[in-house]
N, C-alpha and C positions, 0 to 999 in steps of 0.2 A: 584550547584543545585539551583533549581528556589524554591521560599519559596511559590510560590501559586502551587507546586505541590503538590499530593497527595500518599501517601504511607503508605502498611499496614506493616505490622513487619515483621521479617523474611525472608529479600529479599537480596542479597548480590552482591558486585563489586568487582571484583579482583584487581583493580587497581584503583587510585585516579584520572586519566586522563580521567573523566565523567561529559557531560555533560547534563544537562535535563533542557528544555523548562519549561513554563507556562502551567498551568491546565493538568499535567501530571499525571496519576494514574497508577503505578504499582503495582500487588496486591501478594496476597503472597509465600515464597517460589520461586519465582525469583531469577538467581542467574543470572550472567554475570562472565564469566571466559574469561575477555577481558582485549587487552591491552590498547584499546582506546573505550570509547562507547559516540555515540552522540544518544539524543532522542529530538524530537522536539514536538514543542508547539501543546495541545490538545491531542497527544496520550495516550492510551491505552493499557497496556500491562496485560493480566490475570493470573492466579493464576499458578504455578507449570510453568514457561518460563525459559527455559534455554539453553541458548549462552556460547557455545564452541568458538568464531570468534577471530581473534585475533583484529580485528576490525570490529564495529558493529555499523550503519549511518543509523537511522531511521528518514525519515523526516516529514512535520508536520501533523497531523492528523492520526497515524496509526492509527491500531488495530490488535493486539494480542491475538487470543483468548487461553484460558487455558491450558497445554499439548503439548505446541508446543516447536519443537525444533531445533536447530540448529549446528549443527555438523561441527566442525573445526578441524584443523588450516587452515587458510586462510580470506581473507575481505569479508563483505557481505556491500554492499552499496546500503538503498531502498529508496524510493523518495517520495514522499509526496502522503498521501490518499492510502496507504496500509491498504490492508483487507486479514487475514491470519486466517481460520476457525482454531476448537480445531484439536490439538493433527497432525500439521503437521509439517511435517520435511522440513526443506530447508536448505541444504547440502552449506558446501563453499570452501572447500577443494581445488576448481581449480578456487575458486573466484567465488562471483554471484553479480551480478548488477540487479536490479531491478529499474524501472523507475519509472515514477506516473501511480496511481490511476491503478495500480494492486491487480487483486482478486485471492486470491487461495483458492479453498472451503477444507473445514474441509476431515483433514484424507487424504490427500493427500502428495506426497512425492517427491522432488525435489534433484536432485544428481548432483552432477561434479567430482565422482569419483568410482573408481571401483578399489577395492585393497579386497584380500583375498586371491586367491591361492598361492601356496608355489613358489615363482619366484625362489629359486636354485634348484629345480626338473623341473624349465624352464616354466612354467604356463605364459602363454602369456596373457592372461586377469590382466593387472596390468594398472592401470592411469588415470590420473585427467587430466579435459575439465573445463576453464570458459562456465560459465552457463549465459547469457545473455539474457534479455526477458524487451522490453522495453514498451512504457506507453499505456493504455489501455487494456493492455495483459488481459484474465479472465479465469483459470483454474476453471470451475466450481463444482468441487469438489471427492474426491475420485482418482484425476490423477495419472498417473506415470509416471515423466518427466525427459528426460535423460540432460545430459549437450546440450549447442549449441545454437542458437539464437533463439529468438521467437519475430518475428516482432511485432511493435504496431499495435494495436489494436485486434489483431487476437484469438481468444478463441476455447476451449478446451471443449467437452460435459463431462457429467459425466461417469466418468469412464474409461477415456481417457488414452490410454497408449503411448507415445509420445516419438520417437528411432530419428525423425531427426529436430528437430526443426519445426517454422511454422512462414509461411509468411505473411507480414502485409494483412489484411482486412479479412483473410479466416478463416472457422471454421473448426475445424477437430472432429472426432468423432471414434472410435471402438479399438480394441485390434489388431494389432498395429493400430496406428489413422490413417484415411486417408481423405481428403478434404471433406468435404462433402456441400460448400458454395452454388453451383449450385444448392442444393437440398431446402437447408434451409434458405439459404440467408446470408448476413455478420453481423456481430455483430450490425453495426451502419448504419441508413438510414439517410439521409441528413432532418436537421430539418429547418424549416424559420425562421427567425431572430423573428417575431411575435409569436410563438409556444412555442420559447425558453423564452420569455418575462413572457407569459402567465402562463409558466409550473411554472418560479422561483416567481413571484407572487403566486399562488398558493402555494406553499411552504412556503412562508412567511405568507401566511394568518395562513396555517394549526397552524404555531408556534406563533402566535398571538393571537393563540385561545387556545393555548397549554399552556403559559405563562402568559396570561391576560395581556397583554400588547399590545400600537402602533407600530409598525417598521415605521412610517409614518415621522419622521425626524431625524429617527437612521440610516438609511441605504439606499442606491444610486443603482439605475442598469443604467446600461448605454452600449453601441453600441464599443466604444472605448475609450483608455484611456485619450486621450486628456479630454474629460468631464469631468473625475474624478476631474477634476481640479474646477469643479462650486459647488463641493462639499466640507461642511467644514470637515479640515483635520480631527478629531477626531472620523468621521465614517467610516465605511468599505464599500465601492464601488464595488460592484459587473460588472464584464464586458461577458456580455456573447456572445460577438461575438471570444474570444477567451481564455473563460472562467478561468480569472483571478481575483483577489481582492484586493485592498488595505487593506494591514494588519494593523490595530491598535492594538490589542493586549488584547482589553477590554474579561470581563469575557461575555457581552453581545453577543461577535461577535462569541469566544468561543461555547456559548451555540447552537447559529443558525446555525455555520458550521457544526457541530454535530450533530443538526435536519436535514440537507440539507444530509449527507452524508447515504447510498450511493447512493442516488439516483443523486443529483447535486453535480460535483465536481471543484473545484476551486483551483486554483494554486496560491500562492501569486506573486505579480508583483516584477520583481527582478531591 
């Protein structure tokens, strides 16, 4: 475990095969009843969190919010810039993968299995589906989503009840969901390299104003990553043609990814 993380009392590992990132804060009454747990750099995990998984891969930047749970045995593997409202459940039982910069809003409930009726009286409702749902995905909250893929970038209205999966760029909406993209339009419109410039400057200012401090020789935005290169190594580079960063690791960079999120999100360059 990382010694600039943060932790309140009361939080428990079933296993010694854990590991945890920088500026990491899990808060109390957490438990993890795993047999492998990775958390990475920057996340957030809140109070009363508790992982049934027999492996559990959070990556950098999550967030966890209070009540939330997850129901195993099985792996749950989630990618970088997760956003998981209070008090939901995301099931792993047939396995869940979760990619980057997925949202599930609070009170929401995600399955990959169905087991209860008595299978020697022959009840046919018995079985576990991996649950797949890759990057951009946004369950915007209250869902009820069954196992099966959910392509990137595609989102979920409130209240959303979700039997077969959903394809990338579409939105779906009602009990059971069905398309509703034609109506409403897709999650994401095509922005200009100039807009996007604009938008993360403004973000930067907000936190300069936020912190009382310059970003003015702390921090790079650039088109592509070849540039990063005219920058000295010890700052974080921002790329927003394919919204990526050179990771340094500082409590500075820390604090600004944090401001940016969720509204800008960034991937570390691998």
């Amino acid at each position: 475990m990382n010694k600039t993380s943060n932790f309140f009392k009361n939080h428990s590992f079933s296993t010694n095969d854990v590991t945890i990132g920088k500026n990491v804060t899990i808060g109390k009454n957490a438990v993890f009843n795993c047999k492998k747990v990775h958390i990475g750099d920057g996340s957030i995990i809140g109070n009363n969190v508790v992982v049934n998984a027999d492996v559990f891969e959070l990556g950098d930047y999550g967030t966890i919010y209070s009540g939330c749970f997850f129901p195993g045995p099985g792996e749950i593997h989630i990618g970088c810039n997760f956003w998981a409202g209070q008090h939901t459940i995301i099931d792993c039982q047939g396995n869940t993968l979760i990619g980057n910069n997925v949202g599930i809003g609070a009170h929401s409930q995600l399955w990959t299995h169905m087991k209860f009726g008595d299978v020697l009286k022959g009840c046919r409702f018995h079985s576990k589906q991996e649950l797949r749902i890759e990057d951009d995905v946004w369950f915007v909250g209250h869902c009820l989503v069954s196992p099966g893929k959910y392509e990137a970038r595609s989102m979920a209205m409130l209240g959303s009840l979700l039997t077969k999966g959903m394809a990338a760029d579409r939105v779906y909406a009602g009990s059971p969901a069905i398309d509703i993209t034609d109506k409403v339009g897709p999650q994401f419109s095509n922005k200009s390299f100039s807009d996007r410039i604009d938008y993360l400057k403004l973000k930067f200012e907000e936190f300069e104003h936020k912190e009382n401090i310059s970003l003015k020789s702390c921090v790079g935005i650039v088109n592509c990553n070849e540039d990063i290169k005219t920058y000295p190594q010890n700052i974080p580079v921002f790329n927003v043609t394919n919204y990526t960063y050179r990771k340094t690791g500082t409590n500075l960079e820390y604090r600004l990814m944090r401001h940016l999120l969720p509204n800008a999100k960034f991937l570390p360059i691998k």
